[in-house]
C-alpha positions as CSV (number, residue, x, y, z in Angstrom):
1,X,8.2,-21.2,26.0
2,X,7.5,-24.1,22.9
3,X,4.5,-26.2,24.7
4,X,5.5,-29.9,26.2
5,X,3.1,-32.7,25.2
6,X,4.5,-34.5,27.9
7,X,3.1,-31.6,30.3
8,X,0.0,-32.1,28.6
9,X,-0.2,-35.8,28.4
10,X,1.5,-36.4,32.1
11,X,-1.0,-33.8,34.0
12,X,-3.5,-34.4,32.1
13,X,-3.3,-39.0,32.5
14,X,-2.1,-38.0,36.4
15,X,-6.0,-36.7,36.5
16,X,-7.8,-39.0,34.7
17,X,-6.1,-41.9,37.0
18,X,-6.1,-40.1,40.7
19,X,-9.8,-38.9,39.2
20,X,-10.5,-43.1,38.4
21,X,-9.0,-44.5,41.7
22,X,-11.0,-42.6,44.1
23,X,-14.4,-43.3,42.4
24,X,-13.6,-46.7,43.0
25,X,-12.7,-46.7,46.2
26,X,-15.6,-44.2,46.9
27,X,-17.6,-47.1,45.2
28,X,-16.2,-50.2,47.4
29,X,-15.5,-48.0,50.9
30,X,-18.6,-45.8,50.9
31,X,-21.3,-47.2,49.4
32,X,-24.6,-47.7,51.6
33,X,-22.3,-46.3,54.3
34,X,-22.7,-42.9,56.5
35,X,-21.0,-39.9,55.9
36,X,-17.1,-40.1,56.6
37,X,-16.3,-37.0,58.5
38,X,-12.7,-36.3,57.6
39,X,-12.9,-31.9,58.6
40,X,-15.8,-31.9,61.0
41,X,-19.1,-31.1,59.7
42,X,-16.8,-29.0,56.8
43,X,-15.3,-31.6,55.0
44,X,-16.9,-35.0,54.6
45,X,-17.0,-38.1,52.1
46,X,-20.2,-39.5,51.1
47,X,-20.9,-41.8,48.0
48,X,-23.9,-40.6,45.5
49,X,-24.3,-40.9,41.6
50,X,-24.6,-37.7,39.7
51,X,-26.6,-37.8,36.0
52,X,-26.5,-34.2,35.4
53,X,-23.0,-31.9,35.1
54,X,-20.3,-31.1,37.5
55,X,-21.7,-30.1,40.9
56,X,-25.1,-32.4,40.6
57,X,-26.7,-29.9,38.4
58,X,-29.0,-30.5,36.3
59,X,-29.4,-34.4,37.5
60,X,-31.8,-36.4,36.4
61,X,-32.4,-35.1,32.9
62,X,-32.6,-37.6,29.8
63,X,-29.9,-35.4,27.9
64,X,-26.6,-36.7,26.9
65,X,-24.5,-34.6,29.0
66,X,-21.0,-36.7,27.8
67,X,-21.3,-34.1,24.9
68,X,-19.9,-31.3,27.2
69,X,-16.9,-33.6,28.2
70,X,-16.2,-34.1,24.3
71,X,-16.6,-30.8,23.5
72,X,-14.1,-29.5,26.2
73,X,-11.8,-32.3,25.5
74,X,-11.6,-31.0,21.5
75,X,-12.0,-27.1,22.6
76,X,-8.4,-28.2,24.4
77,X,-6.4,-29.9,21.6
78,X,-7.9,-27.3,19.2
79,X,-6.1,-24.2,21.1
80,X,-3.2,-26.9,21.6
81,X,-2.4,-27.2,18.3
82,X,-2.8,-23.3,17.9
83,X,-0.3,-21.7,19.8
84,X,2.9,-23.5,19.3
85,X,4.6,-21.4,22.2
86,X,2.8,-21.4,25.5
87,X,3.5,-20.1,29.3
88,X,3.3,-22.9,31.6
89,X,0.6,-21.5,33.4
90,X,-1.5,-21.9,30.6
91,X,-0.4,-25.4,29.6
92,X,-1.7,-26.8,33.1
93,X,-4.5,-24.5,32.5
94,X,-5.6,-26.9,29.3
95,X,-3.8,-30.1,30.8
96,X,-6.5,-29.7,34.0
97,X,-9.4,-29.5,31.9
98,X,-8.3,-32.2,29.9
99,X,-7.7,-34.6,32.4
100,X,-11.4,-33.9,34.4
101,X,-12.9,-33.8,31.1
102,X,-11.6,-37.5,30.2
103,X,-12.1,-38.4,33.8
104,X,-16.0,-37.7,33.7
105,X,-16.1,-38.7,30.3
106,X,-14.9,-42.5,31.1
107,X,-18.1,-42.5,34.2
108,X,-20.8,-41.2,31.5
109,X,-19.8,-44.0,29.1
110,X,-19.4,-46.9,31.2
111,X,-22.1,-46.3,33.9
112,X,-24.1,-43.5,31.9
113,X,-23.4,-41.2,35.3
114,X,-20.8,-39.5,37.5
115,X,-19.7,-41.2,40.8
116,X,-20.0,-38.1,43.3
117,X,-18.3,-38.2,47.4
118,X,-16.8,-34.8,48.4
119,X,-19.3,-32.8,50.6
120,X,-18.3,-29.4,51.8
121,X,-20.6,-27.4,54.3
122,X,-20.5,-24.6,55.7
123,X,-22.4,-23.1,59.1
124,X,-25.5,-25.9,57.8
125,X,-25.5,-24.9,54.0
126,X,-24.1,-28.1,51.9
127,X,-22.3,-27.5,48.7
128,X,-23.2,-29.7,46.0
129,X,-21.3,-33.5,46.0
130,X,-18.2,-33.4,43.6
131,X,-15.4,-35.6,42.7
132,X,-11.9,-35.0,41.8
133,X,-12.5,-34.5,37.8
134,X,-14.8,-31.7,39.1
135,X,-11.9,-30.0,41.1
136,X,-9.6,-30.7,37.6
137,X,-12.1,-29.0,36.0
138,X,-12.6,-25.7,38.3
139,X,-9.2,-25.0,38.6
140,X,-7.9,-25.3,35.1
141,X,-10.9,-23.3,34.0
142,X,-9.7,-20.3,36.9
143,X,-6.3,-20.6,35.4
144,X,-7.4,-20.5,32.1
145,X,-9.4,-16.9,32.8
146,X,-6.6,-15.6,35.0
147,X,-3.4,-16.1,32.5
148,X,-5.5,-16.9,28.4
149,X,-6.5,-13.4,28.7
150,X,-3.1,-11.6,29.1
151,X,-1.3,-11.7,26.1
152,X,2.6,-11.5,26.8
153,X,4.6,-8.7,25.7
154,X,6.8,-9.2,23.0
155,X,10.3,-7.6,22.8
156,X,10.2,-4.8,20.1
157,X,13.9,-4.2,18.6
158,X,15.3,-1.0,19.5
159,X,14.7,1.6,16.7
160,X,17.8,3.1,15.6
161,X,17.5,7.5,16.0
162,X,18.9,9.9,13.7
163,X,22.0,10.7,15.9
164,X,23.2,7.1,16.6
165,X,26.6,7.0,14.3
166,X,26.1,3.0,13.4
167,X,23.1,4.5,11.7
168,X,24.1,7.7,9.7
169,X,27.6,6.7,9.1
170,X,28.6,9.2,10.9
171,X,31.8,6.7,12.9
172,X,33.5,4.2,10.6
173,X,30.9,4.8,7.5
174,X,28.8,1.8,8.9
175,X,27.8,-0.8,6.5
176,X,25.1,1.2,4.0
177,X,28.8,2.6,2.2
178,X,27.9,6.0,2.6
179,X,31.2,8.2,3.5
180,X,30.9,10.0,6.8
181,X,30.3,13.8,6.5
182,X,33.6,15.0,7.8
183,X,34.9,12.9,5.0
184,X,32.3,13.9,2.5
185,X,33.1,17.2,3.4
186,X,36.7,17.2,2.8
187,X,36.3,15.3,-0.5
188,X,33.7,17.9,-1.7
189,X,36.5,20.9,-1.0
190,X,39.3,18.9,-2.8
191,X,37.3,19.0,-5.9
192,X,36.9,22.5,-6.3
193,X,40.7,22.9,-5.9
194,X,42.4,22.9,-9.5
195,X,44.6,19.3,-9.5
196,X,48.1,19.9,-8.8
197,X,47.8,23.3,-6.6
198,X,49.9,24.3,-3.9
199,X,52.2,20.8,-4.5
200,X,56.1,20.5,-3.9
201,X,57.8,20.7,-7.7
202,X,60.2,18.1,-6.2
203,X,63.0,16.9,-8.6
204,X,62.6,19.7,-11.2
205,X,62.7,22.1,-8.6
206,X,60.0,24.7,-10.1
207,X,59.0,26.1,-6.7
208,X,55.0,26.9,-6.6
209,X,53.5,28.2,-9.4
210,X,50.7,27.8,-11.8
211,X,53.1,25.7,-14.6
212,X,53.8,22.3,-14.8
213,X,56.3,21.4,-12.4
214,X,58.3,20.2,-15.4
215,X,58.4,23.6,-17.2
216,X,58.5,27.1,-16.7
217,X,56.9,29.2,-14.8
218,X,56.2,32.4,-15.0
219,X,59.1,35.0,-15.7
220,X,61.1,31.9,-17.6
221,X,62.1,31.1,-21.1
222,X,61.8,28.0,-22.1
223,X,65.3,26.9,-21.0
224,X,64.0,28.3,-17.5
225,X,66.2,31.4,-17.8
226,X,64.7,34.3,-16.8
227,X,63.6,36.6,-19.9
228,X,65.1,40.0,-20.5
């Protein structure tokens, strides 16, 4: 199917604004606050600041990590603009990343870091803090290695065969003008038969013969007597 900016743009702004809303009120509702357990010890909010990537990695580093959010922000328009007929799947593939890639990227240019609050843990091992734009992010990258990589099949026209009669002429002589070969055969034997044999006489009643049918035949003068 043609690709739908509105797809694109709608997903994509739907992120970046869920993404914004919930860092702020992580930022007003959990700040210098305990853990909010919302799934037991599984699920729970807590509010922390992330410098490094998605995931709290590589925190605390001096480099400017917005570069991978510009970078996966342009490596999506680019294959955008690319393929002018996309599944859907993969146009929410590139609309997810999109919209956690601009949702991030707003955090690193205002506040120069991430605002972090969803904890997962599991039998006492903690997963690292992550936000929504994080989640954006995972999934449209699954759904970008699950469906980019399988190219759909393309219908290939149905090759005409030797014995199909639209294609050799062979039923009403088709469009190529080529006569059928009953036909061809028929003409073929007409023309080795001398013009005129084995015809009625008609009006001058001269019967079948090798003359004209307007003068004698054999065994006949010319006033079509017979000759003595």
């Amino acid at each position: 199917m043609r690709r739908s900016p509105a797809l694109l743009l709608g997903v994509a702004g739907a992120c970046v604004v869920l993404d914004q809303w919930t860092k702020r009120w992580a930022s007003q509702a959990l700040a210098f606050h305990e853990p909010v357990r919302v799934i037991d010890d599984l699920v729970r909010f807590t509010y922390t600041r992330n410098s490094g990537i998605a995931f709290g990695m590589f925190a605390g580093q001096s480099f400017p990590f917005y570069i991978f959010s510009i970078v996966a922000s342009l490596a999506v328009v680019w294959l955008w603009s690319r393929h002018p007929r996309l599944p859907l799947p993969r146009q929410w593939s590139l609309a997810l990343i999109l919209g956690g890639a601009i949702g991030n990227l707003i955090d690193r240019v205002r506040h120069g870091e991430v605002v972090d609050f969803i904890l997962l843990a599991w039998r006492g091992h903690e997963f690292p803090v992550f936000n929504l734009a994080d989640v954006s992010v995972t999934c449209g990258v699954l759904l970008f290695a699950l469906v980019w990589t399988h190219e759909p099949h393309e219908a290939q026209p149905a090759a005409t065969t030797p014995l199909d009669p639209l294609a050799t002429g062979a039923g009403d002589g088709g469009e190529s003008g080529a006569p059928p070969p009953a036909q061809a055969t028929i003409a073929a034997a007409r023309a080795l038969v001398p013009e005129g044999y084995g015809q009625d006489a008609g009006a001058g009643g001269a019967g079948r013969g090798s003359g004209s049918p307007l003068g004698p035949v054999a065994g006949q003068g010319p006033d079509h007597r017979p000759v003595a």
